[in-house]
N, C-alpha and C positions, 0 to 999 in steps of 0.2 A: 298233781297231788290228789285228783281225786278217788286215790284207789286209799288214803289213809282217811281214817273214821272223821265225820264230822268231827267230835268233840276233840280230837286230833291237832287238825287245822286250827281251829279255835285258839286252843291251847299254844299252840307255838306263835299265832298272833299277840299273843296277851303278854307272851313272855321277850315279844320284839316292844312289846308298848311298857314293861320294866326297865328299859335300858336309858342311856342317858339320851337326851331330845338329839343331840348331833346325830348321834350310832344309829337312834330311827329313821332317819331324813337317810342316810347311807341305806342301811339296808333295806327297807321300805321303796327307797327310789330305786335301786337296783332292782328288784322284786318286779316291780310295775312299771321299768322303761318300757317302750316301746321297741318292737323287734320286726329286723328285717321288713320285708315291703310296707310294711306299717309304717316306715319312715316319709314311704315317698304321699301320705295321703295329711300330711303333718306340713304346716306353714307357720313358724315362731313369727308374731309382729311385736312389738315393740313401738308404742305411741307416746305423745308426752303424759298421758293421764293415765295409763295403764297397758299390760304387756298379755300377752296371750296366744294362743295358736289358732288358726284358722284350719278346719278339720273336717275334709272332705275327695274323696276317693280319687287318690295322682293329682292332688293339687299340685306337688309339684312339677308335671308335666305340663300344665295350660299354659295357652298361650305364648308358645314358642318360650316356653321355659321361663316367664313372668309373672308366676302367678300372684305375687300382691296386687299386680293392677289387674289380672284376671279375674282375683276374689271379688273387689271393690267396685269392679264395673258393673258385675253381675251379680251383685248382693238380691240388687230390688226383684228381681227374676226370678230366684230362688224358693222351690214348692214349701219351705220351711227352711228355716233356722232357729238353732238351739244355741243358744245363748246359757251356756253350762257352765258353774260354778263346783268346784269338788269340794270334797271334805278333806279330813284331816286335822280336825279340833285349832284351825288357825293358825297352826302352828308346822304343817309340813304338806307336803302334795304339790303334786305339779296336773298342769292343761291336759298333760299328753298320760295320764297315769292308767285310764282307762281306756285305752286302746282297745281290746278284745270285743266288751260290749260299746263302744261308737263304728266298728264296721261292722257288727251283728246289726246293730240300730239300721244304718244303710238299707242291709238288707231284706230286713223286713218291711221297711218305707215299700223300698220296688218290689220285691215280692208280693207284699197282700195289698197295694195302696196304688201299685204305680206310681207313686213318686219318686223320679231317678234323681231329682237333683236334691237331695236334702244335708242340710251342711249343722256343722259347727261350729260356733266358734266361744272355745276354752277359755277361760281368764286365768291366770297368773296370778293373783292377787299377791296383794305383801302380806307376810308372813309373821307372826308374834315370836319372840318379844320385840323383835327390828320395827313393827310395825303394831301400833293397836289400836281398837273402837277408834274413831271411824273410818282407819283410814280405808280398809278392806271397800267396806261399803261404797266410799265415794268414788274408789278405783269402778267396780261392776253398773255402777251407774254410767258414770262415763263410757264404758263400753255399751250400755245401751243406746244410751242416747248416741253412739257412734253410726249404730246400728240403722235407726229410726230418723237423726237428721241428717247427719254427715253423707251417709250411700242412699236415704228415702226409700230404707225398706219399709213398708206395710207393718204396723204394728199388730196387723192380724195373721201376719207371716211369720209372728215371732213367738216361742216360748219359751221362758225365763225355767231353769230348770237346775237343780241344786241338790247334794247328797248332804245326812250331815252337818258342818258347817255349812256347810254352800247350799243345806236345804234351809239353815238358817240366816243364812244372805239372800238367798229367792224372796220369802216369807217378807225379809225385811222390807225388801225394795219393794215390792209390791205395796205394802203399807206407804213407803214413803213416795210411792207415785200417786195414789190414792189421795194423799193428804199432804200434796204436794208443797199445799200455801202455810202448813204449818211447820216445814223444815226450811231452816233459815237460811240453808245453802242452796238451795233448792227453788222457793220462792221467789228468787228474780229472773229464773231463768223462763225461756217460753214452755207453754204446756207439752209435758209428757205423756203420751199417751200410753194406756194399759197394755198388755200384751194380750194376745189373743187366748192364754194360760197361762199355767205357774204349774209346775212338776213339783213336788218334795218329798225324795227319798230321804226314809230313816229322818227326817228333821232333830235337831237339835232346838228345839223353840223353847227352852227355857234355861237360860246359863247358869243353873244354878241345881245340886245336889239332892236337893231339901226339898222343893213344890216344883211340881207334884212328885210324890216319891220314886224315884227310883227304883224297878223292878230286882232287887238285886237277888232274890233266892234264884233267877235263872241262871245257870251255868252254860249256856248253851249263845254266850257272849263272848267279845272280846274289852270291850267296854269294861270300864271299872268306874266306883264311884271317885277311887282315888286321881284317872283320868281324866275326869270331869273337872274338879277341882283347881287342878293343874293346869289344866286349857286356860280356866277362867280369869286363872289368877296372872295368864300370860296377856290375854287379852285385853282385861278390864284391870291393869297394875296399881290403880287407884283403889280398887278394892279390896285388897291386901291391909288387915286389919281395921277396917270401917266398923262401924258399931251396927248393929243389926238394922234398926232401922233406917242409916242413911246406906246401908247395901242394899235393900230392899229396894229405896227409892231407884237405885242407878237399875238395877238386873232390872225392873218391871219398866224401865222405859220400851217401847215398841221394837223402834231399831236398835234393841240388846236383844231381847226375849219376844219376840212377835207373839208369843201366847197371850199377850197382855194388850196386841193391838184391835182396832175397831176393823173386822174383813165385811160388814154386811154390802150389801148392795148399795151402789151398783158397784161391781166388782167384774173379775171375768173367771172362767173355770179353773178351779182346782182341781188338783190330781196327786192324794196323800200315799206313800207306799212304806210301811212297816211290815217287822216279823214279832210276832206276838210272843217269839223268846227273845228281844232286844232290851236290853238294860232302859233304853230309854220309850219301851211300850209305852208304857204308863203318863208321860205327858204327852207324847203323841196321840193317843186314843182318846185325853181330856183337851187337845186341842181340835180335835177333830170333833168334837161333841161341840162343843163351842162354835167352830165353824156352823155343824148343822141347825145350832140354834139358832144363828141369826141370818139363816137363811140362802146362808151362800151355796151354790153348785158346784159341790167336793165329792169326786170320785175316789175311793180305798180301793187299794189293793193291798190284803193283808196275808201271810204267807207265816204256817207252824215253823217250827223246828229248824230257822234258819238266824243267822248271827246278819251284825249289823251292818246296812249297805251290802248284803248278799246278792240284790239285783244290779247292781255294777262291777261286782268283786264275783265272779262264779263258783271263786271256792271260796267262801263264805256259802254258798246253800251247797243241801246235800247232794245233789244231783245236779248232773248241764242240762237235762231234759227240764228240770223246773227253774231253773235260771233262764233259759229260752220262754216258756212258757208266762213266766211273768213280765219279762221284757219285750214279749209278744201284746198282752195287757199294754201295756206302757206306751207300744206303738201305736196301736187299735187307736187309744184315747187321746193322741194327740193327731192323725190323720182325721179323729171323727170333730177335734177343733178347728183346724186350721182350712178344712174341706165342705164346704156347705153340701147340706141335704140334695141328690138328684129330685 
């Protein structure tokens, strides 16, 4: 598609994001399966706390064609793992949607980094309206904490990393690992260590239309205010006529709107990626200000004329030369995390 104009692409996104929620989960999933050998680098697990894929080049070939115990044994081994949450306003997306850029990912690791073994592993989360606040959240924990006690990966082997929603699950969980002892599901369990970073594309860090406002004279989205709305109201179904001031209170808890959480130190690095034409600039760029005031170590990467999640999505930005180019950025900063100084 990318011989049809940015505003093109765009445009027929927006007009798959009018249709009824079923008809986008169809053709949005169609859209973004996965294809041909891209199957064989894909491993669906299924746990009791949560579901996801393990995502790493001919998983399905290890070990004599066993690759769950293949992933599992040799998790702690692993030069990096990505612990990746997608987007999809809560309401639609699958593990496996981004295909294209997780074996571009691959290959930039061993390409500029020499790191051959670098994995995934996608979460599943449950999906709104079947599923809402919190249940999302305490699925992607569980899969960390699967990660860090279950296999005894290195929590400095690991970066939590999230588009979107799932830039607003990263965000979240970071907060709630941070301020462990003040979440009450959370609090009896043993300490959870930080990850070694936090990725967030495009973030969604404020559920809410209104603050900060909304960039909406760009056209050069797919975003609408009126699909914001809509997310929230699927998400948070308690807020579906609340009075102004008792919505306030729920949107500005942390683990709803992370913009409203405490990130100072001690914390571990950030890494924020917006397009300065995305409907949701504007609180992204005021969280990111907030970040740098209180001192935390937050890397941008910020990118013109390209629509929302264009660094996962390639035709979302105008060009594959600057799709590669950003997601080269992205690579850089998590080899330069996870890799101590020579």
């Amino acid at each position: 598609m990318f011989h049809l104009p940015m505003k093109a692409r765009v445009a027929a996104i927006a007009a798959v994001l009018r249709c009824p929620v079923a008809m986008q989960k169809e053709i949005l999933g169609a859209a973004m399966a996965p294809q041909g050998e891209q199957l064989q680098s894909i491993l669906h697990v299924e746990k009791k706390t949560w579901r996801g894929s393990w995502i790493s080049r001919d998983i399905q070939k290890m070990d004599r064609f066993r690759p769950l115990r293949w992933a599992e044994s040799t998790a702690c081994h692993a030069d990096l793992i990505l612990l990746y949450f997608h987007g999809g306003g809560f309401r639609f997306g699958t593990s496996s949607q981004y295909m294209d850029s997780f074996m571009a990912i691959f290959k930039l690791f061993e390409e500029n980094h020499q790191m051959k073994d670098v994995r995934i592993l996608s979460i599943d989360y449950s999906l709104s309206p079947d599923a809402t606040h919190p249940v999302a959240l305490d699925e992607c924990i569980c899969a960390y904490r699967y990660l860090v006690h279950d296999l005894a990966v290195k929590a400095s082997h690991i970066i939590i990393a999230g588009d979107s929603a799932g830039g607003n699950l990263s965000a979240a969980i970071l907060h709630m690992l941070k301020h462990q002892e003040v979440y009450g599901r959370l609090s009896a369990l043993a300490p959870i260590p930080l990850p070694a970073g936090v990725v967030m594309l495009s973030p969604w860090v404020v559920l809410s239309s209104k603050d900060p406002v909304l960039r909406e004279e760009l056209i050069l989205d797919y975003v609408k205010k009126e699909d914001i709305d809509d997310c929230v109201g699927r998400y948070l179904p308690q807020t579906l006529g609340m009075e102004p001031s008792a919505l306030s209170d729920v949107i500005r808890q942390p683990d709803v709107s992370p913009f409203y959480g405490d990130f100072s130190p001690p914390v571990c690095p950030l890494l924020v990626a917006y397009s300065s034409s995305e409907t949701l600039a504007n609180q992204i760029e005021a969280f990111v200000r907030k970040l740098q005031k209180s001192g935390v170590d937050v890397a941008v990467i910020v990118r013109e004329n390209a629509a929302h999640l264009w660094i996962m999505e390639p035709l979302f930005c105008a060009t594959n030369a600057i799709w590669t180019d950003d997601l080269t950025k992205l690579t850089d900063w998590c080899a330069k995390i996870v890799q101590p100084p020579a």
